[in-house]
C-alpha positions as CSV (number, residue, x, y, z in Angstrom):
1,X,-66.5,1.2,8.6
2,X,-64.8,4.0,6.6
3,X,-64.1,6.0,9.9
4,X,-62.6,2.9,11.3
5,X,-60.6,1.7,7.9
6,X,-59.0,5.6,7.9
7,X,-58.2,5.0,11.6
8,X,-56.5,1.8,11.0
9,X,-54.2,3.2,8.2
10,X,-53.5,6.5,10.1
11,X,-52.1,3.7,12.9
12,X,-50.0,1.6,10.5
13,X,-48.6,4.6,8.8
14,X,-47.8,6.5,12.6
15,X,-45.9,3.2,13.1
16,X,-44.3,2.7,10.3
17,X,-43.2,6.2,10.1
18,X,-41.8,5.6,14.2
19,X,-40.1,2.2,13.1
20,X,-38.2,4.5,10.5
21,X,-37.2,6.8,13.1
22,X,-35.3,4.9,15.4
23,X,-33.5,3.2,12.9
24,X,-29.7,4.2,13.8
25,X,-27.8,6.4,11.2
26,X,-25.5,4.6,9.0
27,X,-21.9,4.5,9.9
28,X,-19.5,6.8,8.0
29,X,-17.8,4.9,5.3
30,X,-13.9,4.3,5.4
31,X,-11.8,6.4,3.9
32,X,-10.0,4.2,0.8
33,X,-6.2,5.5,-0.2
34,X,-4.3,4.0,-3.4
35,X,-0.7,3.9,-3.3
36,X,0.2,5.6,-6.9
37,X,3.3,6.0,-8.2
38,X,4.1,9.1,-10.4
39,X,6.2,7.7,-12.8
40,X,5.0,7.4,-16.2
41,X,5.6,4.2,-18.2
42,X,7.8,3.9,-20.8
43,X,8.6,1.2,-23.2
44,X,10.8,-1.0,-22.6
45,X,14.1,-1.7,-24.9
46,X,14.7,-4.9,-26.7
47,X,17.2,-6.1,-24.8
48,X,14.7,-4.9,-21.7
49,X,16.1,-7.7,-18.5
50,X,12.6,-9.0,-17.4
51,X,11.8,-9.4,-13.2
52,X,9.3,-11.0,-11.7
53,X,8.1,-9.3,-8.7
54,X,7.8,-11.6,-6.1
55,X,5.2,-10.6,-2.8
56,X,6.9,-9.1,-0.4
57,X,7.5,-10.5,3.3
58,X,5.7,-8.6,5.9
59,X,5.3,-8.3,9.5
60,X,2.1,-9.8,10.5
61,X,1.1,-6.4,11.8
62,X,1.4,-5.6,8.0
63,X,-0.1,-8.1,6.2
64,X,-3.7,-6.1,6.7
65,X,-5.0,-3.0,4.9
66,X,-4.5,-1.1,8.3
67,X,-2.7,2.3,8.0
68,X,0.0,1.3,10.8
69,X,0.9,4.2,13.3
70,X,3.5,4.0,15.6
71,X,3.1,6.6,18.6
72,X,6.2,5.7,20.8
73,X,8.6,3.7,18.5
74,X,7.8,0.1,20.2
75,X,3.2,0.4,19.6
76,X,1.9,0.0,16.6
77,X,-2.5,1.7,16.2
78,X,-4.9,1.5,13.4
79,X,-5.5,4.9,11.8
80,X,-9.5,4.5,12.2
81,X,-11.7,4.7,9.4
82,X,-8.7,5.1,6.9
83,X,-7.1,2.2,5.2
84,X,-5.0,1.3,2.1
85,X,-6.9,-0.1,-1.1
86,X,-4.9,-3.3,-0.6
87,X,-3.3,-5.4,1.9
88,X,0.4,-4.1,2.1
89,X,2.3,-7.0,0.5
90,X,0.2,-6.5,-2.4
91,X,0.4,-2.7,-2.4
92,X,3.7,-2.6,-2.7
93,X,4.2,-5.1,-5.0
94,X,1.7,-3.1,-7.3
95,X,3.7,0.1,-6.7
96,X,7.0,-2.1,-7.7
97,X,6.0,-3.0,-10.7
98,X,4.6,0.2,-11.8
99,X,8.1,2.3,-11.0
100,X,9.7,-0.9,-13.0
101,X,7.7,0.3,-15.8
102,X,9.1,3.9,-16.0
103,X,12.6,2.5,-16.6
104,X,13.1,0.9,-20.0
105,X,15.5,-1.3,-19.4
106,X,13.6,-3.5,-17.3
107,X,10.2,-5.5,-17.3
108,X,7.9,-6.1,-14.0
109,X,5.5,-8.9,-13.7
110,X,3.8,-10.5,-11.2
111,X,4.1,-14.4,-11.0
112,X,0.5,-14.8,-11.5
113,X,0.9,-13.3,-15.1
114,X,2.5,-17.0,-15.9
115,X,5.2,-15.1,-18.4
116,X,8.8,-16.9,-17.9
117,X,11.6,-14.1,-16.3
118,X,15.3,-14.5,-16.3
119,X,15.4,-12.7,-13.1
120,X,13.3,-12.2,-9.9
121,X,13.2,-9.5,-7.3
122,X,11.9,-10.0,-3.7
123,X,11.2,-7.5,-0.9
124,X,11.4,-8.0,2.4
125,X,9.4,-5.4,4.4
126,X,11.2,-3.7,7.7
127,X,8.9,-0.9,8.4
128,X,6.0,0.7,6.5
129,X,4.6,3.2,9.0
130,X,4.3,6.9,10.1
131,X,6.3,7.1,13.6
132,X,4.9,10.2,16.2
133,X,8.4,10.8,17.3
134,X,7.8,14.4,18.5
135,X,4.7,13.8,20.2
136,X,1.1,13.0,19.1
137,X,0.3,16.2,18.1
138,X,3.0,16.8,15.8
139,X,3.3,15.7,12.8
140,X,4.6,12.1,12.2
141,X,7.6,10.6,10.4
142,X,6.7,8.2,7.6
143,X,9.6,5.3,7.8
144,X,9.7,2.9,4.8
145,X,12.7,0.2,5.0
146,X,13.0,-2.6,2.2
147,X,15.7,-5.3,1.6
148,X,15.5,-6.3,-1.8
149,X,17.3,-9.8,-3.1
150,X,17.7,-10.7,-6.8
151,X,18.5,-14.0,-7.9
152,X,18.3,-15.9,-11.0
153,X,14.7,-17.1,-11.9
154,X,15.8,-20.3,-13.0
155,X,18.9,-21.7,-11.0
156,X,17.4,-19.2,-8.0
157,X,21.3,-18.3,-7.7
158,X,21.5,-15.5,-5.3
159,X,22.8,-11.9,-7.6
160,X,22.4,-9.3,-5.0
161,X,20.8,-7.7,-1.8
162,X,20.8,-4.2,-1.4
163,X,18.6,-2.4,2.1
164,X,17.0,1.0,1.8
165,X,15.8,3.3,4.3
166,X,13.6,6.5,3.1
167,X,11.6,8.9,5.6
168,X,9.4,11.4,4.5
169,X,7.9,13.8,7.2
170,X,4.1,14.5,6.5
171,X,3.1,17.8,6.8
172,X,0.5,17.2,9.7
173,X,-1.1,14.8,11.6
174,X,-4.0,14.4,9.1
175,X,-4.2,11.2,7.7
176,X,-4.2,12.2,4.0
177,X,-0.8,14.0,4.7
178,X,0.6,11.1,6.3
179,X,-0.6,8.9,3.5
180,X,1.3,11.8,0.6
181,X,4.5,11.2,2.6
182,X,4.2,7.2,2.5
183,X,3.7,7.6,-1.3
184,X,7.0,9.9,-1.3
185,X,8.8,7.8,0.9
186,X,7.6,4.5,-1.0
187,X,8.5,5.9,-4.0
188,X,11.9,6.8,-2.8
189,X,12.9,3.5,-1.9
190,X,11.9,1.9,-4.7
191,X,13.6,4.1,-7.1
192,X,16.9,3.9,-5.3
193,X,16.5,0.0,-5.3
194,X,16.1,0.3,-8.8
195,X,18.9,2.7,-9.0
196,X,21.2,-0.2,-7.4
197,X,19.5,-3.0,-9.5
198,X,21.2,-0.9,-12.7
199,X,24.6,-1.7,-10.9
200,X,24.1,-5.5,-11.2
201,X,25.6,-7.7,-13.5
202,X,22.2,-9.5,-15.1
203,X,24.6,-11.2,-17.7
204,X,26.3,-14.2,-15.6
């Protein structure tokens, strides 16, 4: 009985041990990227104009977490295993508010913060992608086109619109250089959208 017990576990372990085996690997996880901005907050002056910072408008093509990459100018791919931390809309909204808060004249918020603004702010999103215009093994060229519109938060009044095109060339064709040059060309935009927004007359 002892012969045959020990037999009986040496056959449940040998399986066990060959149901392990041909378990398949796991998949590699996906690689997560942020969309940072470098700006540093300051604090914001008194008399500080406060926006809120509407969700952009996307492409449908855009309104995933994808890493969009254009290889002839009229295709859009996936960058495979690689995509943003956020859908874009919200991405960008993020990055907006945080470049709002290195300038101290104005406030960001988002709407779901529930604080009452004098002014909104509203993107509406052209292209966000890296473009292989020389080729698919060259390095790509990041294209990052916004419209912005402000109006009046409370009579919706229409103050301004103001389009901005930025292009940043990523050093390679590796995704994490093509995601550096969408955070330089991002942060471009924005701060020459905020540049223009300094131009408006707020007061009316």
């Amino acid at each position: 009985m002892r012969i045959k017990c020990g037999l009986a576990i040496m056959v449940v372990g040998i399986g066990l041990s060959a149901c392990v085996s041909v378990l398949p690997d796991p998949k590699p996880a996906d690689t997560i990227y942020l969309l940072r901005s470098s700006v540093e907050a300051v604090t914001p002056r008194k008399d500080a104009k406060n926006f809120r910072v509407d969700r952009p408008t996307t492409p449908t093509s855009l309104q995933r977490d994808a890493i969009i990459l254009s290889p002839d100018g009229n295709t859009y791919q996936t960058a495979g295993r690689a995509r943003w931390s956020e859908p874009v809309p919200a991405l960008i909204q993020w990055s907006f508010v945080d470049e709002l808060a290195g300038h101290d004249e104005f406030i960001g918020v988002l709407p779901t913060s529930g604080v009452r603004t004098t002014h909104r702010v509203h993107l509406t999103v052209r292209n966000f992608e890296a473009q292989f215009d020389h080729g698919q093994t060259e390095a790509p060229l990041v294209v990052v086109h916004y419209i912005a519109t402000v109006a009046d938060a409370s009579s919706r009044n229409l103050i301004g619109t103001f389009a901005v095109k930025s292009t940043r060339r990523a050093d390679n064709i590796a995704i994490s250089s093509i995601v550096n040059a969408t955070r330089e060309a991002n942060q471009s935009a924005l701060s020459d959208i905020i540049g223009w927004m300094k131009t408006l007359d707020l007061e009316s």
